[in-house]
C-alpha positions, 0 to 999 in steps of 0.5 A, spaced: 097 898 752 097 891 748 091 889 746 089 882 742 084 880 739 078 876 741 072 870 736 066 873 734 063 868 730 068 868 724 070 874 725 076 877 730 074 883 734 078 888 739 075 890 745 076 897 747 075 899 755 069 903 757 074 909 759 077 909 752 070 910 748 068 914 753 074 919 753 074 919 745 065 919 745 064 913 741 059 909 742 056 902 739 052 907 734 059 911 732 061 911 725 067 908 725 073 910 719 078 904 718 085 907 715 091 902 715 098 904 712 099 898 710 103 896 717 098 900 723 091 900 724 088 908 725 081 908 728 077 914 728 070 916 729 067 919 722 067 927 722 060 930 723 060 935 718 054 938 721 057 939 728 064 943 723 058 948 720 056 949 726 063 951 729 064 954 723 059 960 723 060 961 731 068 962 729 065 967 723 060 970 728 065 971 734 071 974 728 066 979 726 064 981 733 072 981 736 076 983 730 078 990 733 079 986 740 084 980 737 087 985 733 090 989 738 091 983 743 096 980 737 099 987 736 
């Protein structure tokens, strides 16, 4: 997809299209990371640490629970 930028008063903007934004969850309140390579542009939504704590202890509940069961699925 070839995009180009848009004014927006002194500034330059990319418009994203909705099914993009909706595919990725971003919305106008999403925090945003800008990282560049120095030649490309990397835009991703800000991790949401608290969400990953969250996964984090159902995976440990769920190991726990289903240890002997995984283990013998892998043997």
């Amino acid at each position: 997809m070839i995009k180009h930028l848009t004014t927006h008063g002194n500034s330059l903007a990319l418009v994203i299209e909705k099914a993009i934004l909706d595919l990725l969850r971003i919305t106008k309140d999403t925090p945003l990371e800008i990282n560049t390579d120095g030649r490309s542009l990397v835009i991703s939504p800000v991790e949401d640490k608290e969400r990953e704590k969250k996964i984090d202890a159902v995976m440990e509940k769920i190991h726990k629970k289903y240890a002997s069961t995984f283990k013998a699925l892998a043997d």
